[in-house]
DOMI-589023 format. One record per residue: residue number from 0; residue in one letter; x negated, y negated, z negated of N, C-alpha, C in turn. Coordinates in pm, whole numbers. Last residue first. Layout:
<sites>
(NUM,A,(X,Y,Z),(X,Y,Z),(X,Y,Z))
...
</sites>
This chain:
<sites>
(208,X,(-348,-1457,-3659),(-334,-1592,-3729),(-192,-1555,-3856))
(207,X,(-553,-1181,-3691),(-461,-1241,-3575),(-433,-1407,-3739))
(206,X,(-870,-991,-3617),(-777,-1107,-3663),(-675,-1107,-3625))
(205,X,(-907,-601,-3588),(-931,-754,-3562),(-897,-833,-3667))
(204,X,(-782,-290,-3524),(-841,-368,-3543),(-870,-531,-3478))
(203,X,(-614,16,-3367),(-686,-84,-3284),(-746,-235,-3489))
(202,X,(-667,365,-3224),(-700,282,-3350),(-736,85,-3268))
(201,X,(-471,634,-3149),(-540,466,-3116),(-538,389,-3215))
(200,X,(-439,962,-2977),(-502,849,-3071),(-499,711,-3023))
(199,X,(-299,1245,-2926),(-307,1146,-2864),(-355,1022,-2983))
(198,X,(-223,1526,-2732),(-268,1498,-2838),(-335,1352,-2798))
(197,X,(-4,1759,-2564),(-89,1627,-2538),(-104,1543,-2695))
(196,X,(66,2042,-2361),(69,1993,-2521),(-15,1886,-2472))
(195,X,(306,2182,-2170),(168,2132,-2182),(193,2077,-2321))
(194,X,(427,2467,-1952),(433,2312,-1987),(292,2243,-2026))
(193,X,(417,2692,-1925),(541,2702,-1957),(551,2511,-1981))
(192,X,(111,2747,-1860),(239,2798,-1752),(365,2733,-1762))
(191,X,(-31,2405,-1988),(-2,2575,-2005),(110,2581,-1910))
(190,X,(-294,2209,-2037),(-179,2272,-1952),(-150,2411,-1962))
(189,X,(-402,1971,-2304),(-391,2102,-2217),(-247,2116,-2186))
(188,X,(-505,1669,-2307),(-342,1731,-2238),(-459,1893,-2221))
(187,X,(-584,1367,-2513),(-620,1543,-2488),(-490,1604,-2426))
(186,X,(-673,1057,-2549),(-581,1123,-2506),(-651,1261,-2468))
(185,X,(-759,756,-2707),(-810,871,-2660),(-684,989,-2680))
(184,X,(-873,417,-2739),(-797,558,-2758),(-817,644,-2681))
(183,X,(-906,85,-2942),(-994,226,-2880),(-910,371,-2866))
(182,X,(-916,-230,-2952),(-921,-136,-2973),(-943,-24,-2897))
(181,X,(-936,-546,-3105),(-1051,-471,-3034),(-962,-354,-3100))
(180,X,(-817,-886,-3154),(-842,-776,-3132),(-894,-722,-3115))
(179,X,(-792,-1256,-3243),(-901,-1119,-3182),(-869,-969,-3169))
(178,X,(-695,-1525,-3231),(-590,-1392,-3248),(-690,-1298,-3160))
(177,X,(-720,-1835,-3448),(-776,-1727,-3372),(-717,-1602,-3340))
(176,X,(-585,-2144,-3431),(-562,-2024,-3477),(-613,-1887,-3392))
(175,X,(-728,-2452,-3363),(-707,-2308,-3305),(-681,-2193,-3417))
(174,X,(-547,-2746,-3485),(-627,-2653,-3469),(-607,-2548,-3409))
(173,X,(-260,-2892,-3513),(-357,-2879,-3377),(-424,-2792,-3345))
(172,X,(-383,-2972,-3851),(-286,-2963,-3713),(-359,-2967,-3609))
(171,X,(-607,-2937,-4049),(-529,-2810,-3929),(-456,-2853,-3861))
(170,X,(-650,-3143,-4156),(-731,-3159,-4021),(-653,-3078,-3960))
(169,X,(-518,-3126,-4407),(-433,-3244,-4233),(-492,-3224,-4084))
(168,X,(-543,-2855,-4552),(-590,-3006,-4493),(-537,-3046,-4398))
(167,X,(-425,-2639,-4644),(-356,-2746,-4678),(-424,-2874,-4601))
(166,X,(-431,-2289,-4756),(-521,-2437,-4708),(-468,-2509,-4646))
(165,X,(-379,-2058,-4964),(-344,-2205,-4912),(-447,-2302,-4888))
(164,X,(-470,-1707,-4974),(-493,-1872,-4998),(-429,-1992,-4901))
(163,X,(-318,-1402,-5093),(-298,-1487,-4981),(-329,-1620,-5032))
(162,X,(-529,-1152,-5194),(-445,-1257,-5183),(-419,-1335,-5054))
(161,X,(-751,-929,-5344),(-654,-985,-5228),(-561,-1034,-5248))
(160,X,(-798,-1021,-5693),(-765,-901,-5619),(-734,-994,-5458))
(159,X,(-973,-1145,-5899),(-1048,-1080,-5796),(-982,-965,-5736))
(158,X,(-835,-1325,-6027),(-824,-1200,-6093),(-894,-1105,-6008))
(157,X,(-813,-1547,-5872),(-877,-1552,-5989),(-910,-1433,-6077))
(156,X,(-898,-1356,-5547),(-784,-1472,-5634),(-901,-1461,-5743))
(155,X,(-1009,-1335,-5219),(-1004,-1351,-5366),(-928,-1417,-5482))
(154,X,(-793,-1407,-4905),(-953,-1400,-5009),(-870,-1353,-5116))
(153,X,(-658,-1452,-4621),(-697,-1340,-4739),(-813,-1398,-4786))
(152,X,(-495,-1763,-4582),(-598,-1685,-4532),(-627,-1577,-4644))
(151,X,(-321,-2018,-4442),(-321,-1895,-4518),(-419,-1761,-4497))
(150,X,(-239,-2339,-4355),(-303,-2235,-4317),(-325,-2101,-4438))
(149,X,(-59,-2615,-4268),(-83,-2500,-4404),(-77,-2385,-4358))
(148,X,(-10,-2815,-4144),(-109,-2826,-4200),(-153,-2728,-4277))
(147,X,(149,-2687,-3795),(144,-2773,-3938),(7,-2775,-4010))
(146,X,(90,-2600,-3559),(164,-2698,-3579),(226,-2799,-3717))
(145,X,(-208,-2443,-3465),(-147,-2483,-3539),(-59,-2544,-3584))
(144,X,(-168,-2259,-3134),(-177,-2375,-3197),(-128,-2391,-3303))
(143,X,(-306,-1934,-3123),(-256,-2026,-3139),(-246,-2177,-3163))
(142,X,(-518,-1696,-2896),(-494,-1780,-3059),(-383,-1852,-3014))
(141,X,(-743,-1436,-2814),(-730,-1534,-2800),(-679,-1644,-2920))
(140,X,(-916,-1147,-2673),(-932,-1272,-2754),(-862,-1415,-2713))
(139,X,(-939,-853,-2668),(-806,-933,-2700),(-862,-1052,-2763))
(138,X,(-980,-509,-2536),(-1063,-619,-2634),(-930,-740,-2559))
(137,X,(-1020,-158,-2517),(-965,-278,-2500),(-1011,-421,-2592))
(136,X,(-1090,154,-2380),(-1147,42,-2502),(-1058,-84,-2436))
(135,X,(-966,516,-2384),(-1019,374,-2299),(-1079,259,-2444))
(134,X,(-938,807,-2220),(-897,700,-2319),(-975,582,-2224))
(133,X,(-884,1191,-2140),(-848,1030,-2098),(-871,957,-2163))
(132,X,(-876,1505,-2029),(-921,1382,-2129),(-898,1270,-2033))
(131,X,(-760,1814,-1990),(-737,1730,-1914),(-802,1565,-2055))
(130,X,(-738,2198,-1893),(-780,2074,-2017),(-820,1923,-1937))
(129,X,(-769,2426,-1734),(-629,2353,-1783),(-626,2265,-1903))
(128,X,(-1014,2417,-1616),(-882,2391,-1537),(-778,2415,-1632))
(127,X,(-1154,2176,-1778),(-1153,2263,-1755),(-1039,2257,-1664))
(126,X,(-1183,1889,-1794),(-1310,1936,-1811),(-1310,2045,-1823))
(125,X,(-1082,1637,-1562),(-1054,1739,-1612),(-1215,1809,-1659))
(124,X,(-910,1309,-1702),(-1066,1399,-1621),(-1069,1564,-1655))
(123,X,(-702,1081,-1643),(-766,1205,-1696),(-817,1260,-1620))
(122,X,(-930,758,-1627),(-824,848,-1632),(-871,952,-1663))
(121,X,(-1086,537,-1866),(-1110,654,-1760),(-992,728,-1755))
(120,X,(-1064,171,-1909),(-1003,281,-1899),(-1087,410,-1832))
(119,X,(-1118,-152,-2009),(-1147,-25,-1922),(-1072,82,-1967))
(118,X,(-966,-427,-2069),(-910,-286,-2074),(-977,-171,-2008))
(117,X,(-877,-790,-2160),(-917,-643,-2109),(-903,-510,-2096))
(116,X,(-783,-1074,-2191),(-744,-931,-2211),(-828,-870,-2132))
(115,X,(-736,-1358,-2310),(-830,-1307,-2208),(-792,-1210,-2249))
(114,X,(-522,-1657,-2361),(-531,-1499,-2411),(-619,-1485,-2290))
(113,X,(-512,-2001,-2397),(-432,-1884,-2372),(-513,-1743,-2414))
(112,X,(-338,-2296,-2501),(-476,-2153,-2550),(-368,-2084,-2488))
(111,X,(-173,-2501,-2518),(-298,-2451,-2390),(-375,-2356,-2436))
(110,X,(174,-2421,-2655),(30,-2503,-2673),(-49,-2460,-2509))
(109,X,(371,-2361,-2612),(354,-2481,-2651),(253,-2480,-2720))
(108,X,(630,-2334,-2328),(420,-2283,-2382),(472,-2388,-2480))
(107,X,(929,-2165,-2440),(845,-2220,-2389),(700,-2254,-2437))
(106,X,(1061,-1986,-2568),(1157,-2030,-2457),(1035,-2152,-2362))
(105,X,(961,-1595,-2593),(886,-1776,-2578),(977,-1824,-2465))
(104,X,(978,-1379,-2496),(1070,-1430,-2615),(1069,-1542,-2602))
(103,X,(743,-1266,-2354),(860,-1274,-2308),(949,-1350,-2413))
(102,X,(430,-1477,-2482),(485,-1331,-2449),(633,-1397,-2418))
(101,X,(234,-1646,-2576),(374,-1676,-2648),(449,-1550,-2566))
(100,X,(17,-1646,-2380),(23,-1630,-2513),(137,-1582,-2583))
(99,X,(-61,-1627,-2070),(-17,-1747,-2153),(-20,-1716,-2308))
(98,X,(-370,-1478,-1993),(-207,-1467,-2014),(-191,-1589,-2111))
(97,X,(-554,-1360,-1736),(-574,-1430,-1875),(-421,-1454,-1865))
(96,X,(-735,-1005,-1741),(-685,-1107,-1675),(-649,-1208,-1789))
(95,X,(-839,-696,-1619),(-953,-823,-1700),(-836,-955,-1638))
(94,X,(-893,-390,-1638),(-821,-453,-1593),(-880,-587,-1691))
(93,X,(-1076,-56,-1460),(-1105,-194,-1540),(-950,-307,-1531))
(92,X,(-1115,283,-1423),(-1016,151,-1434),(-1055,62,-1497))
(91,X,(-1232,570,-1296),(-1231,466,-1372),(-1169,368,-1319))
(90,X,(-1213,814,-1133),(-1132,804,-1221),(-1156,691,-1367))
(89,X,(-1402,681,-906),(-1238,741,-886),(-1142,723,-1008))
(88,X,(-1647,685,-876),(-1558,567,-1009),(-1429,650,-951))
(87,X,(-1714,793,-678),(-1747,867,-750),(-1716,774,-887))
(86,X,(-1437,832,-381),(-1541,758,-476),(-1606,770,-635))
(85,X,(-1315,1031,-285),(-1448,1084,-253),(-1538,968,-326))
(84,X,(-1053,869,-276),(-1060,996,-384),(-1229,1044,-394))
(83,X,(-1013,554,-362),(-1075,681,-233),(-1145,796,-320))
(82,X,(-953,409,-510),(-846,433,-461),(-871,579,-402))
(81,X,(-1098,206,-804),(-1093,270,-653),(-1020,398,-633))
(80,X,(-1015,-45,-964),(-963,94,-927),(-986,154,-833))
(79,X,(-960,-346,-1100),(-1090,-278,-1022),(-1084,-103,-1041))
(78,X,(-761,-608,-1118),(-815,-517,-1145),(-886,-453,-1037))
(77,X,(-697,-929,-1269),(-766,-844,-1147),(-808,-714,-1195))
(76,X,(-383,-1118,-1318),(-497,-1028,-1370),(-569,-950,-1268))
(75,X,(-227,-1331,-1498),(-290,-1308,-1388),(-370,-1214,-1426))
(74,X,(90,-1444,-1695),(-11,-1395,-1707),(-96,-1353,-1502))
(73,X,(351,-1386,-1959),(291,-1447,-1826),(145,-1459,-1815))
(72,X,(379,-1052,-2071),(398,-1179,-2095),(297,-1269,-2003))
(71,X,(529,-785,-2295),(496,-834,-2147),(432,-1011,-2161))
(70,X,(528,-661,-2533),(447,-579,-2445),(433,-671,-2345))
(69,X,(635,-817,-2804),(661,-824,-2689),(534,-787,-2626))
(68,X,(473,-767,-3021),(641,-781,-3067),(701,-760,-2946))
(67,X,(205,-681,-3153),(212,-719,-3012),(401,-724,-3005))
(66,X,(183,-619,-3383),(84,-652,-3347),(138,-744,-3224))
(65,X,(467,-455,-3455),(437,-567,-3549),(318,-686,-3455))
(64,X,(485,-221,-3252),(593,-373,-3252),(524,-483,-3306))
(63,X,(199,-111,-3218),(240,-216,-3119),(347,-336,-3151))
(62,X,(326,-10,-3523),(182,-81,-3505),(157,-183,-3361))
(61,X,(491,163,-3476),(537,32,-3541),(424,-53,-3515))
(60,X,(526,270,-3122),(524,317,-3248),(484,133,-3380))
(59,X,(827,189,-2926),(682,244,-2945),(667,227,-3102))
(58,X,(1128,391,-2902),(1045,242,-2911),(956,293,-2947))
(57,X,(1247,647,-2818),(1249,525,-2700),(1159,410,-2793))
(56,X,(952,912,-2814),(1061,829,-2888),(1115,695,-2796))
(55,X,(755,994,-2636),(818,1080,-2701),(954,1049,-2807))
(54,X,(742,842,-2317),(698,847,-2483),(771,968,-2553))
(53,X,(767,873,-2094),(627,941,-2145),(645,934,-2293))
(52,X,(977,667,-2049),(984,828,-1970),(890,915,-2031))
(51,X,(863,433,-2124),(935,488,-2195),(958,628,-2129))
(50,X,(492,433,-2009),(641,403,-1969),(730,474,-2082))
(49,X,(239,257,-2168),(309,409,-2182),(473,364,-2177))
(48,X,(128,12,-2261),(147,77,-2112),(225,150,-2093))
(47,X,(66,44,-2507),(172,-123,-2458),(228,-40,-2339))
(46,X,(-63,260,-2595),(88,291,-2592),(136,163,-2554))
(45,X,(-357,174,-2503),(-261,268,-2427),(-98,284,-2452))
(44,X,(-464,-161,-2486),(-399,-29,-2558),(-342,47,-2477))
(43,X,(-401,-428,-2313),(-422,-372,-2407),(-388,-255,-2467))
(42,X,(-265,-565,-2049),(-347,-434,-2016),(-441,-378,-2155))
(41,X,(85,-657,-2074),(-98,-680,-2125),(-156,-558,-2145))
(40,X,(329,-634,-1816),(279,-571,-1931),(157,-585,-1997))
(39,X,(410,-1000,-1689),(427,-804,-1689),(327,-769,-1795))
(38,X,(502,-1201,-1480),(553,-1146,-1601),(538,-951,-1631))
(37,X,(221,-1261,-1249),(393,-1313,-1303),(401,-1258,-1466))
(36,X,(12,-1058,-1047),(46,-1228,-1111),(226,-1214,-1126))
(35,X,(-267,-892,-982),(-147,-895,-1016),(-107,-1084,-1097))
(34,X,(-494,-802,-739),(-468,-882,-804),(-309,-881,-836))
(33,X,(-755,-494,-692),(-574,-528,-687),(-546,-659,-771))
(32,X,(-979,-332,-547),(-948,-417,-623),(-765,-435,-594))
(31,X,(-1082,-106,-383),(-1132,-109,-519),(-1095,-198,-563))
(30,X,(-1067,-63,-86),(-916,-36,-184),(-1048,51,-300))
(29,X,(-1166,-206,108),(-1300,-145,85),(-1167,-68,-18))
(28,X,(-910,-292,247),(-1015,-279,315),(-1136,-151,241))
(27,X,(-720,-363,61),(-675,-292,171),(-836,-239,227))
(26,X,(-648,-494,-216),(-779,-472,-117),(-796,-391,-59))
(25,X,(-317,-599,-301),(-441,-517,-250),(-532,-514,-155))
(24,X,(-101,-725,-490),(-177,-768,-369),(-303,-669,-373))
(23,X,(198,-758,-669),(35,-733,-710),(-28,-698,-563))
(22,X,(408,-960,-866),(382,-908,-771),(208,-841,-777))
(21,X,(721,-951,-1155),(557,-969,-1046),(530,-930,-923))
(20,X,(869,-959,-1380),(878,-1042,-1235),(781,-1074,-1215))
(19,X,(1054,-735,-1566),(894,-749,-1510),(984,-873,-1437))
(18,X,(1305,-886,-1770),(1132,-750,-1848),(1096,-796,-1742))
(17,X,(1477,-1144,-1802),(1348,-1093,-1715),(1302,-995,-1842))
(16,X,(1857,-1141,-1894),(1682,-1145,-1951),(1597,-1061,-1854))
(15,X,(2173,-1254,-1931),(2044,-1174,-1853),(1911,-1181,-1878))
(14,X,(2402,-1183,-2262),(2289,-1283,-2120),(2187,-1158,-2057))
(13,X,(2504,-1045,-2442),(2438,-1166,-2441),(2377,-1251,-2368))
(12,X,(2577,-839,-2329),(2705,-926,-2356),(2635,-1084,-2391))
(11,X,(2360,-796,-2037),(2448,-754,-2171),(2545,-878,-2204))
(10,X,(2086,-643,-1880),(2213,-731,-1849),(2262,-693,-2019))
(9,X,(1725,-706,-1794),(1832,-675,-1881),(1935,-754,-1923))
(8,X,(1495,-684,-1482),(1611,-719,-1577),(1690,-674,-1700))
(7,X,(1255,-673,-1298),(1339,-599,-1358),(1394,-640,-1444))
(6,X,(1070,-672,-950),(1187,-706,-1069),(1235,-642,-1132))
(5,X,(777,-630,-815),(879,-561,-929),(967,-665,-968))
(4,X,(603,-556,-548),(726,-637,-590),(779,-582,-723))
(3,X,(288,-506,-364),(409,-423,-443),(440,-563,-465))
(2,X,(95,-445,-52),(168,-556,-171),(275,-474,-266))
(1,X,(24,-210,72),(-99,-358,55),(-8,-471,-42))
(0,X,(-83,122,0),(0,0,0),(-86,-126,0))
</sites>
């Protein structure tokens, strides 16, 4: 293919709402690159990705809701996939693009920080004929705008347990609120006659504001 289209919608008693509206453009020629642009999924982590058809439950597990509340969100991104089965990256994936921040919910930007995302990946590789590996590493740096003065940060209390501190200076308005990530997973499928078993990890880590 040299262009894909996705729309996709949700109708209800409450109104219509965009999930995808993108498009994604291919390097037809040497087919190791693909540029994507609009509203669609952040190439962080393996379960943001993981179509509901694959999951084993319809919502993902609590750690995406809390971290990431909304899987999609405006955004450009290039990726680097070669296509040609005889290429010896075949079963590697890079995705590297920058996204507004505020995800699908956001009635609007309101600030200019935005998000850099990443994501190598190796698909599954087989290391027998009926054992199949996969994972990847992802990294997530970006933040917020502060809109008030009262910032909250873990330290120490007087009784030297974790806490939550108040910081209060005037300078924070405005400021950058940092939102880092870094994580890491890893996927096992053996295949059997009657089906398959798939064992599956992800640890992710960081800041967020």
């Amino acid at each position: 293919p040299s262009l894909q289209f996705v729309y996709q919608f949700d109708g209800s008693e409450r109104g219509v709402f965009i999930r995808d509206f993108w498009g994604r453009v291919f390097d037809t020629r040497y087919q190791l690159f693909s540029f994507t642009a609009g509203m669609f999924a952040r190439p962080f982590g393996y379960e943001l990705n993981l179509s509901s058809s694959d999951r084993e439950s319809p919502e993902r597990g609590r750690m995406s809701q809390t971290l990431m509340k909304v899987e999609r969100d405006l955004g450009a991104m290039v990726s680097f996939e070669p296509r040609k089965k005889d290429n010896p990256l075949h079963f590697f994936k890079l995705d590297a693009g920058y996204f507004n921040g505020p995800g699908l919910t956001a009635t609007s930007d309101y600030d200019s920080y935005k998000d850099f995302i990443a994501r190598a990946a190796i698909k599954p590789y087989p290391l027998a004929h009926n054992l199949l590996i996969s994972g990847g590493i992802s990294f997530f740096q970006g933040g917020l705008r502060a809109n008030t003065k009262y910032i909250f940060k873990t330290a120490a209390n007087s009784n030297n347990d974790l806490d939550q501190v108040e910081d209060s200076a005037t300078t924070n308005i405005g400021s950058h609120l940092f939102r880092r990530y870094r994580g890491a997973d890893v996927q096992v499928k053996i295949k059997e006659p009657v089906g398959a078993t798939e064992l599956r990890a992800e640890y992710w880590y960081g800041k967020q504001p």
